[in-house]
C-alpha positions in Angstrom: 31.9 -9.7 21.6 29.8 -7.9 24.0 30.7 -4.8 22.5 29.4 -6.0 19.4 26.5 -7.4 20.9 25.7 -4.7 22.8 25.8 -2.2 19.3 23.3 -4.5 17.6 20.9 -6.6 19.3 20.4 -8.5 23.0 21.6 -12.3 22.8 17.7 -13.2 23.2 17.0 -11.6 20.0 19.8 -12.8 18.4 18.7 -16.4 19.2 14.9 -15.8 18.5 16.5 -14.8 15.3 18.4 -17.6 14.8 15.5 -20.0 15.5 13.3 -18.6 13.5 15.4 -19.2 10.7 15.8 -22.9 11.9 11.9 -22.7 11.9 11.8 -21.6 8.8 14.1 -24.3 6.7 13.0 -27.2 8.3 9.2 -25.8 7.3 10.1 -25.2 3.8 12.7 -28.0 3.2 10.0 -30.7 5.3 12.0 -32.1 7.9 11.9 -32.3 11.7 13.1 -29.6 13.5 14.5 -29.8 16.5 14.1 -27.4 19.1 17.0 -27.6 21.8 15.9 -23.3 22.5 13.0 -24.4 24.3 14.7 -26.0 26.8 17.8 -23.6 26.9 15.2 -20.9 27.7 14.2 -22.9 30.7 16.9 -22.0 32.6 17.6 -18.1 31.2 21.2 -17.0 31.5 22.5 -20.1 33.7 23.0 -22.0 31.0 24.8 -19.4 28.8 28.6 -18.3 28.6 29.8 -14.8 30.3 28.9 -13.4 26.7 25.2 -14.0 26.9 25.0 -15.7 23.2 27.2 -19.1 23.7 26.0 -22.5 25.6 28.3 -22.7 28.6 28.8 -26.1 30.2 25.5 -26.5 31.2 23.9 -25.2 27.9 26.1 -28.1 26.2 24.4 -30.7 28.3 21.2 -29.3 28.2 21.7 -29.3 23.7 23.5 -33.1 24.2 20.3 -34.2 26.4 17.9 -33.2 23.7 19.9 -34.5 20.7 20.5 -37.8 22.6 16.4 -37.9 23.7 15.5 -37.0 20.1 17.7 -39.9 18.7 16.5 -42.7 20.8 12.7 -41.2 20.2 12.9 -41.3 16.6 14.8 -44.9 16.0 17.1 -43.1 13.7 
C-alpha cells in the first residue's frame, strides 16, 4: 500500500480528494454532510494507521465521537 501510495499521491491528498467528493454529493443531492476530516486533521498522523491513509484506533474513536455527537444533535 505504501508503495502504491507513494507512486500516486500523499494520503492528505488522497483524503482532500475524497472529501471533496463527499462535499460535492451531499451539495448536489441536499443533505447534511458530515465532516468527521476536520477533526481527524486535528491530530495529523496520530490518529492514522502505519499506512498514512486508514483511521487507526484513535481515528476510529475520533469518526465514532463525531457520528455519535451528530446523532444526538440532530434528534435523528
Amino acid at each position: 500500500m505504501k508503495k502504491f501510495i507513494a507512486m500516486t499521491d500523499t494520503p492528505y491528498e488522497w483524503h482532500k480528494r475524497y472529501s471533496d467528493i463527499c462535499e460535492e454529493v451531499s451539495r448536489l443531492e441536499e443533505i447534511p454532510l458530515l465532516n468527521i476530516r476536520v477533526k481527524l486533521e486535528q491530530k495529523k498522523n496520530a490518529a492514522l494507521a502505519s499506512d498514512g491513509l486508514h483511521p487507526n484506533d484513535l481515528g476510529h474513536k475520533i469518526i465514532a465521537q463525531t457520528i455519535f455527537e451528530f446523532l444526538i444533535s440532530s434528534k435523528v
